[in-house]
N, C-alpha and C positions, 0 to 999 in steps of 0.2 A: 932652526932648532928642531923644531916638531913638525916635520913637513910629511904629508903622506906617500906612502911609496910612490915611484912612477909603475907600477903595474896597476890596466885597467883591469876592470870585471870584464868577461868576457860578454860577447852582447848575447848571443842564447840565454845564459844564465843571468841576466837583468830582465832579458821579457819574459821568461817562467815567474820571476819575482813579483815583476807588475799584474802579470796575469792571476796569477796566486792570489795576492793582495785585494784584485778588481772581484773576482770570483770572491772571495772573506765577506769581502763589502760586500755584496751582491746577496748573497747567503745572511750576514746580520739584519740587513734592510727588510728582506722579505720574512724574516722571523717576526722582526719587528712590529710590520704590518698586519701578518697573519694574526699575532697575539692580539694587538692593537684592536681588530676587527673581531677577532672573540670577543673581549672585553666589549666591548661596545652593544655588540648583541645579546650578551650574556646579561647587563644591565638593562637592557630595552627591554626583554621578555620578563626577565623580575619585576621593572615598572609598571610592565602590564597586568601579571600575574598578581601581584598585589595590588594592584589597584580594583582585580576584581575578586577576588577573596575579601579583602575588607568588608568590597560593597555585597556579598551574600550576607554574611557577616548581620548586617546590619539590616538586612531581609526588607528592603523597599517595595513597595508597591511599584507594577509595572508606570505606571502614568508620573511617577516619581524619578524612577531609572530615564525613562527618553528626555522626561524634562532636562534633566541632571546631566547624563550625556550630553544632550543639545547644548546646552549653556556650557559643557566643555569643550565643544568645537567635534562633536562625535556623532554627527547625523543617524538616525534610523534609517537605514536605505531597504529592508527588506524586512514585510510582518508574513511569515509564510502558513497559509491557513489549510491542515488537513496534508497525510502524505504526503501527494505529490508536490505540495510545492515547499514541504519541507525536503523531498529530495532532488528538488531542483534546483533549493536555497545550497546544500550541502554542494552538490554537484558544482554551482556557480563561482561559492566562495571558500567551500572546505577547505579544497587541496588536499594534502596528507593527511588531513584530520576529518576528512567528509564521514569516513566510519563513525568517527566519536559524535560527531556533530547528531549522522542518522537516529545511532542509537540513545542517546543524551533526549534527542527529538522525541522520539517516540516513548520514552518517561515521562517526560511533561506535558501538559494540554496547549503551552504557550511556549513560541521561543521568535524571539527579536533578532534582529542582524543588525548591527552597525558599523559602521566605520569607525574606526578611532587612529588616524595619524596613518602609519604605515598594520596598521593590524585589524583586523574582522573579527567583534566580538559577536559571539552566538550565547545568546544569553535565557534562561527556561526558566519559566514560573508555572506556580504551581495552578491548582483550580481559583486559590482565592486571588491571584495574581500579585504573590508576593515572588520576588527573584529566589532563588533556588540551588540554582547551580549554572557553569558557564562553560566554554570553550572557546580560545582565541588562537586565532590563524594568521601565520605572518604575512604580508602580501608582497615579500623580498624573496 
């Protein structure tokens, strides 16, 4: 009854098809990804960014902030005292942001380093050593 022609598809024009099709794929997979992986970082850095906004916010004392950190798995790895070793702290863990770090540095009389996860908060209090203001650095 319904039987399909007996002419084949020529074979050139089946492997342009398949190749077309693998190239499509190819092309949605790495959209995919690419989006997937913004998203991903684009929520890491809100996490962090609000995590340390709140905590200005809420103007802590320095010995409050490292406890606080500490007990979230965020060690203090660097207390840099006077210029040079705040621009050795900048230099070591800035990156891109060593400017901001520098000069953020040299407005406050105190600035903390820590670790937190995959990101380097640089954190600056004031003379009474209440936190102040911050900057964090991806380490990806």
């Amino acid at each position: 009854m319904l039987e399909p022609p007996d002419r084949a598809e020529p074979p050139l024009r089946r492997a342009w098809i398949i190749v077309g099709a693998l190239v499509a794929s190819g092309l949605a997979l790495y959209l995919a990804l690419v989006l997937g992986a913004w998203g991903f970082d684009f929520r890491r850095i809100s996490q962090h960014d609000g995590r340390l906004r709140r905590l200005v916010q809420q103007q802590p004392t320095l010995a409050r902030v490292v406890q606080g950190l500490a007990d979230d798995g965020s060690p203090l790895i660097e207390s840099p005292d006077g210029p040079a070793a705040l621009e050795a702290a900048a230099s070591r863990h800035g990156g891109a942001k060593a400017g901001e770090v520098r000069t953020k540095g040299s407005r406050w009389p105190t600035t903390r380093v820590f670790r937190a996860g995959d990101m380097i908060y640089f954190l600056y209090f004031d003379v009474d050593d209440v936190l102040r203001d911050y900057t964090w650095v991806s380490r990806r």
